[in-house]
N, C-alpha and C positions, 0 to 999 in steps of 0.2 A: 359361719365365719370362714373365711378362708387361710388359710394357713401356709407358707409357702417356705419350704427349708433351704436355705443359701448354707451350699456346703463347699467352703471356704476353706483357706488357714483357721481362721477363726468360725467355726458354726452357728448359724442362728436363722430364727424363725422371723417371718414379715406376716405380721398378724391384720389379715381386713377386716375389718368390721365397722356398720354402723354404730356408734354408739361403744364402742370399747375406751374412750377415753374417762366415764365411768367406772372402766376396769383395771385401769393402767395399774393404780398400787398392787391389783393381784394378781396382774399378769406379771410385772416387774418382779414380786415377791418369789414366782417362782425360775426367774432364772437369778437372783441376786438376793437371798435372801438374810445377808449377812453385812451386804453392804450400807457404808452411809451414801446418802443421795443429797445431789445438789442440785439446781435446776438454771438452765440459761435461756433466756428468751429473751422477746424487743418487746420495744413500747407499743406496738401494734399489738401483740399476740396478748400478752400479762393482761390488760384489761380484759380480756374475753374467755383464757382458758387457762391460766395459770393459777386462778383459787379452785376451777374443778379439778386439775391436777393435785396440786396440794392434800385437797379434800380425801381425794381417792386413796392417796400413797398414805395417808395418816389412818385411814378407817386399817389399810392393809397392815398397819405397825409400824411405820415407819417417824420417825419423829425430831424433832431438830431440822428440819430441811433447809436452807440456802436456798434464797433464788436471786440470780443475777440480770438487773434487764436493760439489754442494751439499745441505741440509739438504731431505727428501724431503716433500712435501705440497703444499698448496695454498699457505699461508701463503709458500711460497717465490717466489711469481710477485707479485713487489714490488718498487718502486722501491727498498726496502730491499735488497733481496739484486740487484737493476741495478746499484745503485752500488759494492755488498760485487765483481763479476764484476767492472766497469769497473777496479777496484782493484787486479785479480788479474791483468789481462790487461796493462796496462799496466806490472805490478811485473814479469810475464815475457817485455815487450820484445815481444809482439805490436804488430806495424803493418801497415800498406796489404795487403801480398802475403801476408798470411796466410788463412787461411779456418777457420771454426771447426765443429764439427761437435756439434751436439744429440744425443747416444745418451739416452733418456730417454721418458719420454711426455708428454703434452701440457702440463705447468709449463714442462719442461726444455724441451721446442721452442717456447713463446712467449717465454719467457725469454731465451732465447738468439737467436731472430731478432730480439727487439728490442734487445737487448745488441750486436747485430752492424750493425742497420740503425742504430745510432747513434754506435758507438764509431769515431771518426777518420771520423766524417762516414758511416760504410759502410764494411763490407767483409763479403765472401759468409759464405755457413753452408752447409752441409748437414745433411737430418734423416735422420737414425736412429729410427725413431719403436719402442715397444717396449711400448706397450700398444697393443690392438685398438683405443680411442678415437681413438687417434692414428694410426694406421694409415690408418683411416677418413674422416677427418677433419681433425682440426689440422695436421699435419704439409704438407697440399698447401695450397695458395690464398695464400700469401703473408701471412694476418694475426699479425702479432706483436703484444705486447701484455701488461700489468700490471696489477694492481688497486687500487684504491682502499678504503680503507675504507667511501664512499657506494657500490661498484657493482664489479661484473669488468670487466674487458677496458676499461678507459674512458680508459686513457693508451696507446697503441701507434701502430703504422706497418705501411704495406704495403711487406715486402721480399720478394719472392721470392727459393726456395733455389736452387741450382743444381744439387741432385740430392737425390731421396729414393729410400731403399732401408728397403724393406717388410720382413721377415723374419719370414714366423708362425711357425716355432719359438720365436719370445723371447717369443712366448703362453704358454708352455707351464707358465710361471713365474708366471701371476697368479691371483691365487685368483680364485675363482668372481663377488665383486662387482667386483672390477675388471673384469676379461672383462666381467661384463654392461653395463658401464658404457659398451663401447663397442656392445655390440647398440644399445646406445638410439639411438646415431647413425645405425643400419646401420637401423634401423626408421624413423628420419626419414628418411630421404635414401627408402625404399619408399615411405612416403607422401606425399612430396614428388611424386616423378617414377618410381618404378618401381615396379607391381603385382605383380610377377614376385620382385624382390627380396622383399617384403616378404612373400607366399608362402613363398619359400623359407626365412627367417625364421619362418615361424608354424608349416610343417609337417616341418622336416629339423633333423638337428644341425648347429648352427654350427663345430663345431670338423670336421668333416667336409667343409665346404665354405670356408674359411680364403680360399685364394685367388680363389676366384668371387667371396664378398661382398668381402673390400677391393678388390678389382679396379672389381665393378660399385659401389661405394662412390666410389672415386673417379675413374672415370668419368664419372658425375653431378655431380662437383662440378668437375670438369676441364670439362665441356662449359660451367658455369653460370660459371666463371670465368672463361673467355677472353670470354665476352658481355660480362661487370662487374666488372673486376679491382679496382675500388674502391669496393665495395659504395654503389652508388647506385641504383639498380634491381633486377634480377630475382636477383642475388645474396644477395637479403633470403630468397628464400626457405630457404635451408640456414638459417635461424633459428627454423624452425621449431618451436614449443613451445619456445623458451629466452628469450622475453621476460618469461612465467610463472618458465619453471626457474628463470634466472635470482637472480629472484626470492625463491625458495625457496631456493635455495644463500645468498644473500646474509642472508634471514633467521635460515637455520640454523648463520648462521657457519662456514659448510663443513664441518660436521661431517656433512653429507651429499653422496656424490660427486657430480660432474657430471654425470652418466649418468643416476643416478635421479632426481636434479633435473627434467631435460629430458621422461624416463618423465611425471611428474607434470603438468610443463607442457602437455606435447602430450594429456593425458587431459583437462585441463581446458578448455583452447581446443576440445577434439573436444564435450566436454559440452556447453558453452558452443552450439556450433555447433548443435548436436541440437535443444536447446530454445529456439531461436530459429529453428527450423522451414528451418534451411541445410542439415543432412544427414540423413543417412539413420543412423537407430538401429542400423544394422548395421553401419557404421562404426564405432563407438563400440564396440561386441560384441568386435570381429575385432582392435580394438585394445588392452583392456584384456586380452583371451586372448593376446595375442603379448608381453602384458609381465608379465602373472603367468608365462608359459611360461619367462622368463626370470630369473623373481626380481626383479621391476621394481617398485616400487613405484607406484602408482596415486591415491594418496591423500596431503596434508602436513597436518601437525599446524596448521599454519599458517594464521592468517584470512584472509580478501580484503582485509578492513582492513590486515592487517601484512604485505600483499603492495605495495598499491595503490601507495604512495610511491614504493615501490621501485623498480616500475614505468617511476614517473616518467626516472627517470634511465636507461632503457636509450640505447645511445647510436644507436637508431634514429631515435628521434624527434625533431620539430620543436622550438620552444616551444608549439606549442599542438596540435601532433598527434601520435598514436600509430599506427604500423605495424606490425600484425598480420598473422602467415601463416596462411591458412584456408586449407580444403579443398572441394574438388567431390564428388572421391571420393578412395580410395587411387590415388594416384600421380597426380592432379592437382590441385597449387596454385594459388594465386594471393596477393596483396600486398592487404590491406586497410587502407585510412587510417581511424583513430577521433578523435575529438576522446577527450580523458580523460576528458568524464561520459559519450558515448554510450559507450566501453573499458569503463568500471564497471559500467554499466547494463546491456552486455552480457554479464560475464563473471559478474554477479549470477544473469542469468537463468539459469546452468547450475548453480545453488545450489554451488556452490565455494565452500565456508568452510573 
């Protein structure tokens, strides 16, 4: 098993393992062994893995459990369905000493950390993360968070959980765009900071290597968090290619995942870079081949025009500046400030329409 310590404000362990979602009431039990438990997931997840969870946290002692399951998509990470949990949690007599648990992928763990970092002022969560995206990504770093009709993620808080447990068997269950949905993650985070990763992404099966990549997955985001636990610096970079994505989910009405979104974002900021004479064209090559290898998409129907606005409202930016994650090469970043017309001017020049 691997074990990986995020030492935060708040401290805690990101536990891999195959097969640990058999172990969850014991692993839970020793960091919460006092508390009541509650459980939030969707209609996707509940049929699949929410009576082994159950199962597991009752053998460990625990008893009376709540599970709440909400409506499965994107559309469910809303102040609307915050206040429908807020409703439920309170109608079943959760207070202070309870702790609620995310089984679910990344709606269900933002939803639910924000649901938890606000209900009775705070109280803990644990994630259960059950898609690869989440795995990789959402599930560590503390950001919880809702959407908006102008934008994603543009109402939340930084809570951290107090334990995540990884489980790639409950991979096993997503069809092929889900799963891709979290390589795109696993391919930012290579481009960001690791060469080696994003290799092993271009030229091996992912489902082959399950615990290497979430592992060196979140690694890299465990190391960039304890730096910037509140995304004010070098933390920006895990944003990489989603202030495009973004964008493009937001255009599409979410009727395209998060993953391929991000796919699209990071192809155009790479394009962008290329012909503005910052990288190297081989860059560009080695990453459009690692997102077709994947079923990635590469391209949106979408203009720059009915990207631009969009844009506007990432919650990176200033009132009058935009921060962009470039590249040196694979697995070296850096944080670029734009004003909005040079952002334009530049993202024009990689003919993105």
């Amino acid at each position: 098993m691997n074990c990986i310590r995020v030492n935060t404000g708040t401290s805690y362990d990101v536990l891999i393992r195959h097969g640990i979602l058999r172990d969850a009431g014991k692993e839970i039990m020793k960091v919460m062994p006092n508390a009541r438990l509650a459980v939030v997931t969707d209609s996707n997840v509940s049929p699949l893995y929410l009576r082994r969870l159950l199962d597991s946290l009752e053998q460990a002692g625990y008893n009376n459990i709540p599970s709440f399951t909400m409506a499965a998509g994107e559309d469910t990470k809303s102040l609307k369905s915050a206040g429908l949990l807020y409703q439920l949690l309170s109608q079943a007599k959760i207070s202070r000493d309870c702790c609620l648990i995310a089984l679910g992928g990344g709606v269900v763990g933002d939803l639910t950390g924000f649901v938890a970092s606000t209900y009775l002022r705070g109280i803990p969560y644990i994630q259960i993360p059950t898609t690869l995206l989440a795995q990789v990504d959402s599930s560590v770093g503390g950001k919880t968070a809702v959407n908006l009709p102008s934008g994603k993620n543009l109402v939340g808080t930084f809570w951290q959980p107090s334990l995540v447990l990884c489980d790639p068997d409950t991979l096993s269950t997503l069809p092929e765009d889900v799963f891709a949905d979290g390589i795109a993650e696993a391919i930012k985070c290579g481009m960001i900071k690791d060469s080696g990763l994003f290799d092993l992404l271009a030229h091996h099966d992912p489902h082959s290597n399950l615990e290497e990549i979430i592992s060196r997955c979140v690694s890299i985001k465990r190391d960039i968090v304890e730096k910037d636990e509140h995304d004010t610096g070098e933390r920006m970079l895990l944003n990489f290619g989603h202030t495009l994505g973004h964008a493009v989910e937001n255009w599409m009405q979410y009727q395209r995942r998060h993953g391929q979104c991000v796919a699209v974002g990071m192809v155009m900021i790479v394009r962008a870079q290329v012909a503005a004479g910052l990288l190297s064209a081989a860059v560009l090559e080695r990453l459009l081949q690692v997102c077709q290898k994947h079923g990635l998409p590469i391209s949106s129907p979408a203009r720059w025009e009915d990207l631009f606005e969009i844009c506007r409202q990432d919650k990176k930016n200033t009132a009058k500046d935009i921060r962009v994650i470039l590249l040196r090469d694979i697995g070296d970043s850096y944080i670029q400030k734009f004003s909005f017309q040079e952002f334009e001017t530049f993202i024009r020049g990689g003919d993105n329409k």
